[in-house]
N, C-alpha and C positions, 0 to 999 in steps of 0.2 A: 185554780184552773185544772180543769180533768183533762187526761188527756186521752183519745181514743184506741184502742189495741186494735192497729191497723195490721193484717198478716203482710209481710210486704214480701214474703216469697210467692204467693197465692197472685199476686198484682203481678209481679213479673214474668210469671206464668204465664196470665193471659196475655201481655204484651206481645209475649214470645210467641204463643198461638199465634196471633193478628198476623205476624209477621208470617209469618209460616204458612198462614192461609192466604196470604196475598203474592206470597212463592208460588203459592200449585194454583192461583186464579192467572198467573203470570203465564206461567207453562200451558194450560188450558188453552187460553186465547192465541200464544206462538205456534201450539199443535194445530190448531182450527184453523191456523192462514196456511201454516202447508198442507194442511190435508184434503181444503176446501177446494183445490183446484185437482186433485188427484183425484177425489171421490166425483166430482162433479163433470168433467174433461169427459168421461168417457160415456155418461149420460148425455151428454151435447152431443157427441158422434154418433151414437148409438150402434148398432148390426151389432158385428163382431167385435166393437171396441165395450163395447156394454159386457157382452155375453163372458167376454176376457178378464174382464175386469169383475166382474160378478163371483164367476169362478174361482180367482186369486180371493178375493176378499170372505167368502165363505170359506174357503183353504186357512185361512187365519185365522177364523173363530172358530172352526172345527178344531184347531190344535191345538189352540188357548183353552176350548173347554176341555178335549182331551186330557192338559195337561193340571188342572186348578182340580181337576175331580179325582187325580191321582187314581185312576183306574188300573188295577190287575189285567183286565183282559181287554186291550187296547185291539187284540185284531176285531173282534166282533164290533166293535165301535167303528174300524177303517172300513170294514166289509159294509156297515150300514152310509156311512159318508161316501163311497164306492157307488153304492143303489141309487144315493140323492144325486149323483151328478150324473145318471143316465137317464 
């Protein structure tokens, strides 16, 4: 009887992954029920609840990308974010 050379740290690895991806498929779908009434609440009202809300929400990807680009010269980046919201 032979017997197979199964890696059995290699199988638990991927185990481990599954689990691990079914963590952040978990958190994904918890984020998308609160956000779904945050993002979408001020598109229902719209005027100034739109415009509020636009504003804030561009203000948080401006300073996320701001920050992930690790830029030296951050004022010319605010001076331009400054121009977009006039």
């Amino acid at each position: 009887m032979q017997i197979e050379n199964v890696d059995l740290e290699a199988e638990i690895r991927k185990g481990y992954e599954l689990i691990m991806d079914m963590n952040n498929l978990k958190l994904r779908i918890y984020s998308s029920i609160v956000l779904f009434p945050i993002v979408f609440f001020p598109i229902y009202l719209g005027g100034w609840y739109f415009t509020l809300a636009l504003v804030f929400f561009v203000t948080i990807l401006f300073y996320e990308l701001i920050t992930i680009s690790g830029q030296k010269k951050k004022k010319k980046y605010y001076q331009f974010y400054i121009s977009f919201l006039s």
